[in-house]
N, C-alpha and C positions, 0 to 999 in steps of 0.2 A: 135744245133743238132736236126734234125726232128726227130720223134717220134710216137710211139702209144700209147693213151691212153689205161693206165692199164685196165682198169675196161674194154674196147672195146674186150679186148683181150680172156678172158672166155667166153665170148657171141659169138665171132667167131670161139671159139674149142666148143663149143657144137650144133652150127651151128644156134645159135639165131639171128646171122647179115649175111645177103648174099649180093652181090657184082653185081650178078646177075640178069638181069629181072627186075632191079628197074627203073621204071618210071621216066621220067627225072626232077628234081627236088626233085628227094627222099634223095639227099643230096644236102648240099651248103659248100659255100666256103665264108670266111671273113680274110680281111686283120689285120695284127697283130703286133704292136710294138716286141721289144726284149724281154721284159719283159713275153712275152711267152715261153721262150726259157732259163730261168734262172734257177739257183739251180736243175738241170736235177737229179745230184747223188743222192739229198737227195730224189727225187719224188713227190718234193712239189704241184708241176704244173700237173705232165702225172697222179696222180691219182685220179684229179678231172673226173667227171661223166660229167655232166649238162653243155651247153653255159655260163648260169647263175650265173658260179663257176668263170669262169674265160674271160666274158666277158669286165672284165676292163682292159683288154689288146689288143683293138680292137682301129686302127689306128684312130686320133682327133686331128682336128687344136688345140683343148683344151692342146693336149699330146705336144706340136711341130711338128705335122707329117704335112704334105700335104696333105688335100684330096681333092683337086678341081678337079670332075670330081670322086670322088668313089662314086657309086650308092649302097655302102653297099652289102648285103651278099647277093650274086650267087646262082645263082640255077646252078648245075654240070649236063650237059648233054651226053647223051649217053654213058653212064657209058659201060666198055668195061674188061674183064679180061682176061686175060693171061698168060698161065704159062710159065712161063722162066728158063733156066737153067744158074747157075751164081756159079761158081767155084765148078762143081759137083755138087751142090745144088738146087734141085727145089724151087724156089718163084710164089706164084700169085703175078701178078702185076694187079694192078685198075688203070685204066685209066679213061679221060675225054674227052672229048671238052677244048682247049684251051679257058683261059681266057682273057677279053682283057677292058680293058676301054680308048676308044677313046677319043683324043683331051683332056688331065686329067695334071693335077700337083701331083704325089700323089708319098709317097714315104712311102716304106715298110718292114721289117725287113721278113713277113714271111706269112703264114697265118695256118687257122685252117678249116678244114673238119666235119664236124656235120651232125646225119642223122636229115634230115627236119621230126621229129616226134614231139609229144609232148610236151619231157621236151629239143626236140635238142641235142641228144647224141653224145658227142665228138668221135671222132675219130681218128684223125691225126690230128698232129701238123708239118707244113712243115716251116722248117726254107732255106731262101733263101742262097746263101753265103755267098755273101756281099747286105747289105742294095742295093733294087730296085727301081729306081728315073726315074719316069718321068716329062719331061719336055715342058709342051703344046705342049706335043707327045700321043703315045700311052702307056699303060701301063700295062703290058703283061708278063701274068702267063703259062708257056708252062705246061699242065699237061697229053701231049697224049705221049710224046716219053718217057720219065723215067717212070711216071705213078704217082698217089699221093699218094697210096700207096703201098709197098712190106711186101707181111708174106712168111718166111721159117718154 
C-alpha cells in the first residue's frame, strides 16, 4: 500500500512543503524492497521523518534484489501539479518526469520520494503492485500519468 509519510503531512496543511516552483532535483526517488511497505496499521514505517530512519530498505544485491544497472537515488524533474477531480473529490496530484534506467537487471518492490534537503525528508512511499523486474532491458518507473503523489 503507497503512502504518505505522517510527519509530511502537518507540514503540507500549514503549507511548509510546496509542490511548486521546486527546482529540478529538489526531490528524488530510491528504489525499495517490500519491507518498506510492512506493518502499514500499526504506523511502524509512515512515521518515520528522516531517509536515515528507514534507509535499510533501499534495494541490494546484499538484500537478493537485482541492481545491475541502478545508479541509485534520482533527482525527480520537472515537478508538475494538478488538481484532479476523483469521485467528487478534489486531489492535487505531483507529478514527474518518468523514470528509467537503461540496459539494467534490477528488480523492485516499490520506492520512496524525499525532499533533497538536509536531513532528506520522506515523503511518499510508492508501492508498485506486483514486484518490477527488469531484465537487460530497461527499467521504468511511470511517474507523469498517475502522479507520485495524491492529497485530498
Amino acid at each position: 500500500m503507497s503512502y504518505t509519510f505522517n510527519k509530511i503531512k502537518l507540514k503540507m496543511a500549514k503549507g511548509e512543503l510546496k509542490f511548486y516552483g521546486i527546482p529540478d532535483g529538489g526531490f528524488k526517488l530510491v528504489l525499495v524492497t517490500s519491507a518498506a511497505f510492512e506493518n502499514q496499521e500499526t504506523g511502524a514505517l509512515s512515521d518515520n521523518e528522516f531517509w536515515g530512519q528507514v534507509s535499510g530498505t533501499e534495494i541490494t544485491q546484499d538484500g537478493g534484489y537485482n541492481t545491475d544497472g541502478y545508479t541509485g537515488h534520482q533527482d525527480l524533474i520537472n515537478i508538475g501539479t494538478q488538481e484532479v477531480d476523483v469521485n467528487g473529490l478534489t486531489q492535487l496530484k505531483v507529478s514527474a518526469t518518468d523514470i528509467s534506467f537503461p540496459v539494467s537487471t534490477i528488480d523492485a518492490d516499490g520506492a520512496i520520494v524525499y525532499k533533497n534537503d538536509t536531513n532528506k525528508t520522506l515523503i511518499e512511499a510508492i508501492e508498485f503492485d506486483v514486484k518490477q523486474i527488469s531484465n537487460s532491458g530497461v527499467f521504468y518507473i511511470n511517474l507523469s500519468k498517475n502522479g507520485w503523489i495524491r492529497i485530498q
